[in-house]
Structure formats: C-alpha cells, structure tokens
N, CA and C of each residue as an Amber inpcrd file, in Angstrom:
protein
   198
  25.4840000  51.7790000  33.2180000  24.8390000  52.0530000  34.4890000
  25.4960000  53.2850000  35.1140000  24.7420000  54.1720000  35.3870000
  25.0920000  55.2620000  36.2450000  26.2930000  55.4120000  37.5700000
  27.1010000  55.8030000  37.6550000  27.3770000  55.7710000  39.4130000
  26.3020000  56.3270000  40.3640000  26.3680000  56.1020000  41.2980000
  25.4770000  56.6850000  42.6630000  26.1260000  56.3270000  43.6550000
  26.1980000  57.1320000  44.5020000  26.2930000  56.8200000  46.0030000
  24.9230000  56.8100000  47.2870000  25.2210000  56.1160000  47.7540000
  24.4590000  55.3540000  49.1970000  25.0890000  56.2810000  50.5230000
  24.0600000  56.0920000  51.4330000  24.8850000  56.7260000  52.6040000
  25.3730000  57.9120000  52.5310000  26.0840000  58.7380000  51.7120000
  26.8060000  60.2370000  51.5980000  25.9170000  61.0480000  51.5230000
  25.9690000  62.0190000  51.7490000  25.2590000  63.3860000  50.8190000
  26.3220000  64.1910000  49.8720000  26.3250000  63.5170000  48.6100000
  26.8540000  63.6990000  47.7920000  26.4010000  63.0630000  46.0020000
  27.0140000  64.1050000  45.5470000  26.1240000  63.2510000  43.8370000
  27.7240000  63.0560000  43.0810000  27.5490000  62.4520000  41.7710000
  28.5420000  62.1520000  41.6150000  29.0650000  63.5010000  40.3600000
  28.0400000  64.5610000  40.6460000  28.0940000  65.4560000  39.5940000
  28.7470000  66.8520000  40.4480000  28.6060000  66.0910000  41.5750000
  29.4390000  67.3950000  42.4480000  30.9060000  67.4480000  42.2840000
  32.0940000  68.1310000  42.8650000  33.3150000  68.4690000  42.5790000
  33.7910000  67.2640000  43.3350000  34.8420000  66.8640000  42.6860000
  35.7110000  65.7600000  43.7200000  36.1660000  66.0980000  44.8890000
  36.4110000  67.0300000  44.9710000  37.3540000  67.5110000  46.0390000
  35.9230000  67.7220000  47.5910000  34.8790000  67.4740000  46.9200000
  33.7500000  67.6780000  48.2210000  33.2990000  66.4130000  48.4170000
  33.7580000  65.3050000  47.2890000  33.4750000  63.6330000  47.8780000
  33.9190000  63.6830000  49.2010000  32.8750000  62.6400000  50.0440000
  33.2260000  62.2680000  51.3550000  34.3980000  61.4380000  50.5940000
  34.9670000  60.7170000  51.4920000  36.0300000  59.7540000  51.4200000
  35.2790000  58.1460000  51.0080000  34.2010000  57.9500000  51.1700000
  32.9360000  56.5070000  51.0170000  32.6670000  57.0670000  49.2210000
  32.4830000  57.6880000  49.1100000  31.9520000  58.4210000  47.4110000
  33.3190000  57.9600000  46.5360000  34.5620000  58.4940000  47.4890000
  35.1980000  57.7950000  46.0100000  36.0620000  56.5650000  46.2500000
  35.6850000  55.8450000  47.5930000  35.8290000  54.3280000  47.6680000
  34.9350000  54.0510000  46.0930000  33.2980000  54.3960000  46.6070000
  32.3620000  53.5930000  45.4830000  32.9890000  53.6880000  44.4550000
  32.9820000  55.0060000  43.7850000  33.7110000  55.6170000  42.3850000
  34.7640000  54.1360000  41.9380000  35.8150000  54.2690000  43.0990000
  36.9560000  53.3000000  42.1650000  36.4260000  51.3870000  42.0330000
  35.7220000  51.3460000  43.2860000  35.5480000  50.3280000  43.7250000
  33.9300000  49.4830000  42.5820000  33.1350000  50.4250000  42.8310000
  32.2620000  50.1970000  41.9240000  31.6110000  50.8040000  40.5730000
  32.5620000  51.9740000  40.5260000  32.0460000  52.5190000  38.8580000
  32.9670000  52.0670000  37.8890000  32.8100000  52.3640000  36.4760000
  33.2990000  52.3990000  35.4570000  34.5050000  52.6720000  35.3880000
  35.4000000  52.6780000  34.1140000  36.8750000  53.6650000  33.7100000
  36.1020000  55.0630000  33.5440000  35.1330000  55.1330000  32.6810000
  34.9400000  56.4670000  32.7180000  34.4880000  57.5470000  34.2120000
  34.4810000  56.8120000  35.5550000  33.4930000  57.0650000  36.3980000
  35.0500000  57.1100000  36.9200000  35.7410000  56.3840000  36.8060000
  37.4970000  56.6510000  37.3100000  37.8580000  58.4000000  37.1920000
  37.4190000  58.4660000  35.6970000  38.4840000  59.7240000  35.4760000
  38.5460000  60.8900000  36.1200000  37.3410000  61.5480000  36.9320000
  37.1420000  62.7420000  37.2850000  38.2300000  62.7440000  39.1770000
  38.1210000  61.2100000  39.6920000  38.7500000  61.4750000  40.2220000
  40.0500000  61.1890000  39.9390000  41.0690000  60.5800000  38.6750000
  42.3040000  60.1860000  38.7140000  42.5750000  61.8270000  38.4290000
  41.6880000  62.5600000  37.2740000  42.1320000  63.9670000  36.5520000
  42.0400000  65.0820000  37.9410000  41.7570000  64.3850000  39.2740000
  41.7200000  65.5490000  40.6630000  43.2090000  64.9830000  41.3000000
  43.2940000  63.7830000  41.2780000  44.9480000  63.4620000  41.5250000
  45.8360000  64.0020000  41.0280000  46.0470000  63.6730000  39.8140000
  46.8370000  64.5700000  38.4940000  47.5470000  66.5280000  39.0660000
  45.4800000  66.8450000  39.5100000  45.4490000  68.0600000  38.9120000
  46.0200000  68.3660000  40.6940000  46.1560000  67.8990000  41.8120000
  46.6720000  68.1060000  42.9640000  46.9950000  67.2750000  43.4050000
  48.1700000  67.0450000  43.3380000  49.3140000  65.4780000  43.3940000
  49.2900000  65.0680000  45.3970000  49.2060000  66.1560000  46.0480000
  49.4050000  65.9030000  47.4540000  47.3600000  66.3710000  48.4420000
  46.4220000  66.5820000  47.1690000  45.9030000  67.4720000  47.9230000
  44.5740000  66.5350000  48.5490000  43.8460000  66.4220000  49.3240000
  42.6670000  66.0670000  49.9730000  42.5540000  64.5640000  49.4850000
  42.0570000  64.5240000  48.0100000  41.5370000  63.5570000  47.3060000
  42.7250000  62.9630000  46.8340000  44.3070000  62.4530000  46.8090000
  44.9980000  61.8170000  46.8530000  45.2070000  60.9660000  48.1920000
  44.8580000  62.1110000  48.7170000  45.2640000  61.6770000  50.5520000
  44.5300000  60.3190000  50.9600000  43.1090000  61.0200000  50.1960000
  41.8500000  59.9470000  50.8470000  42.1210000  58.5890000  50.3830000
  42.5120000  59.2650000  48.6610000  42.3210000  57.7860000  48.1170000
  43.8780000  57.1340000  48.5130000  45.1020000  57.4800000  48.4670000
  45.7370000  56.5750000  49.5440000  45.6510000  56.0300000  50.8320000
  44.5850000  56.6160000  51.4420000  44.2020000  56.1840000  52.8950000
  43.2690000  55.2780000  52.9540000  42.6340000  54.8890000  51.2740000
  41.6820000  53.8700000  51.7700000  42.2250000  52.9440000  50.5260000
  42.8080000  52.9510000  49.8910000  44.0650000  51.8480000  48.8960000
  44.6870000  50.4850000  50.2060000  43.5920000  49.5160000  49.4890000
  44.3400000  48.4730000  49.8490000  45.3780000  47.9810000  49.7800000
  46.8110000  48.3870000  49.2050000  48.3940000  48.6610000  49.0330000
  48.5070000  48.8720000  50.0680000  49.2660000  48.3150000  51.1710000
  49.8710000  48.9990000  52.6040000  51.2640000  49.6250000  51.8020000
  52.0440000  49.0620000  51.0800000  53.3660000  49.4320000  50.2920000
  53.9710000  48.8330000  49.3270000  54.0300000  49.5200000  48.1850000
  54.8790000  49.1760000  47.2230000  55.9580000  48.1100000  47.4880000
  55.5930000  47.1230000  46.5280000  56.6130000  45.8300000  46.5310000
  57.7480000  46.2850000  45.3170000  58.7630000  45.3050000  45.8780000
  59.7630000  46.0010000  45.2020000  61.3330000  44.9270000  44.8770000
C-alpha cells in the first residue's frame, strides 16, 4: 500500500525536509520500513537539522531510560 497524506499539502514524493511535521508523524506512524527510509536517510544526512527536530518533537520518548 502506498503512503499518502491527509490534511497537508504535501506528497510523499516531495523532499523531506518540506514535510509539514503531520507528513512525517504519518510516514513513521503509518507507513512501511521502506516508507521509513527517506526520512531516517534525512536524519542521518542532517543530524541537528529541521526534520530531526520535528521528529524528536513529536517522539513519544519524553527521555531516554537508563
């Protein structure tokens, strides 16, 4: 099954870094591993930048147990 997003104006063929912050909730929340990668390979590829930010800001983890 495809990903898609609802609500955004966004496709999932656009750049990660222009996902609203709801686009790559769906992405992790409701796509695939393969539907994972484009945004884990935008983490990777900018460890502090936009799309880490987001996706730690909406990571149900408040903090690392330890």
């Amino acid at each position: 099954m495809a990903l898609w997003f609802r609500n955004v104006v966004a496709s999932p063929q656009d750049d990660v870094p222009t996902w609203p912050c709801e686009a790559l909730v769906t992405a992790i929340d409701r796509g695939l591993v393969g539907d994972w990668r484009p945004v884990f390979d935008e983490i990777r590829r900018a460890l502090w930048g936009s799309v880490a930010g987001a996706s730690s800001d909406t990571s149900p983890i408040e903090s690392p147990m330890g």
